[in-house]
C-alpha positions as CSV (number, residue, x, y, z in Angstrom):
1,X,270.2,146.5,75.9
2,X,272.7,148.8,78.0
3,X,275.8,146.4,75.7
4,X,273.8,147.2,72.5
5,X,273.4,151.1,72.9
6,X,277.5,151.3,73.8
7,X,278.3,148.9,70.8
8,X,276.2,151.6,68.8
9,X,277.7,154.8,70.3
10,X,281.2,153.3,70.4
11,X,280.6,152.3,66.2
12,X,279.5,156.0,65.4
13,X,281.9,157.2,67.3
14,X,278.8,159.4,69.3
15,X,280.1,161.6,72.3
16,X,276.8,163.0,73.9
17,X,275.3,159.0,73.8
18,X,278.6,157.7,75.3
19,X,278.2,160.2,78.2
20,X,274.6,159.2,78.7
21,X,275.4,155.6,78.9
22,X,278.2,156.5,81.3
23,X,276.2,158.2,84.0
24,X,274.0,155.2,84.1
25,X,276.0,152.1,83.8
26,X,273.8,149.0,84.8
27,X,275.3,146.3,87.0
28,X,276.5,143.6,84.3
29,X,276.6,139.8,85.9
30,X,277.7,137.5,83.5
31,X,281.7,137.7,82.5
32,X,281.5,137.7,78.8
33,X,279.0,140.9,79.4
34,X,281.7,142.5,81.4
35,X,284.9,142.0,79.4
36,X,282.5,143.2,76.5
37,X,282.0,145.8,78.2
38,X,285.3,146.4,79.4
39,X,286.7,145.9,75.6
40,X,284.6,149.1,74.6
41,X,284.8,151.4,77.2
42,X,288.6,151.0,76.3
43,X,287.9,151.8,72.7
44,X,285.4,154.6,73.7
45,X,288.6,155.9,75.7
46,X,290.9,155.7,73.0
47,X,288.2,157.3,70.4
48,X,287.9,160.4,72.9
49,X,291.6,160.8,73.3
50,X,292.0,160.8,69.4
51,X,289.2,163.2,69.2
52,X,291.2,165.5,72.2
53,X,294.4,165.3,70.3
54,X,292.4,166.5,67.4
55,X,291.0,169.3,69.1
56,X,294.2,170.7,70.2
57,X,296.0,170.8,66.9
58,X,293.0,172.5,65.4
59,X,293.4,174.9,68.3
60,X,297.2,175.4,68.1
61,X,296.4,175.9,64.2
62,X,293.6,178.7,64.8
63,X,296.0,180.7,67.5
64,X,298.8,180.2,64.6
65,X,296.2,181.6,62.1
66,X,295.2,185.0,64.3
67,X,298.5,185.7,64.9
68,X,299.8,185.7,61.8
69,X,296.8,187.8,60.9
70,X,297.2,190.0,63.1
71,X,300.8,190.9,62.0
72,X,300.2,191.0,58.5
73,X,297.3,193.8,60.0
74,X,297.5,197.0,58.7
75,X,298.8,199.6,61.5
76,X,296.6,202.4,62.2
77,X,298.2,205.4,63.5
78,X,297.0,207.6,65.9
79,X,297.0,210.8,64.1
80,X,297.1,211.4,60.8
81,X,300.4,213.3,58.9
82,X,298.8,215.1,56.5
83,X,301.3,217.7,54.6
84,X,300.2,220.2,52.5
């Protein structure tokens, strides 16, 4: 049941049903079960490092974007010269 529910979370790629899983990982007694197992936790990893490699480019890419919008701003000036 535990096997099925990680197969599942590990196929839709779901984060917050990975982590569930996680915190409650059964004791698995037959071999096959365990390098099963084994086989998607690794994949699990490898999906949540893609997904953190994602989430710093998008990051960097953001900071890039304020920045540049905040050059580009208009400068306000502290008083106003105003000739007549």
């Amino acid at each position: 049941m535990w096997l099925d529910k990680l197969k599942i979370a590990v196929i839709e790629g779901d984060v917050a049903s990975l982590q569930k899983l996680l915190s409650d990982v059964p004791e698995l007694k037959e071999k096959r079960e365990r390098e099963e197992a084994l086989y998607l936790l690794k994949e699990a990893t490898s999906q949540m490092q893609k997904l953190k490699d994602e989430t710093l480019i998008s990051m960097q890419q953001m900071k890039k974007n304020i920045a540049f919008l905040h050059s580009t701003d208009s400068r306000s000036f502290k008083n106003l010269d105003i000739r007549l």
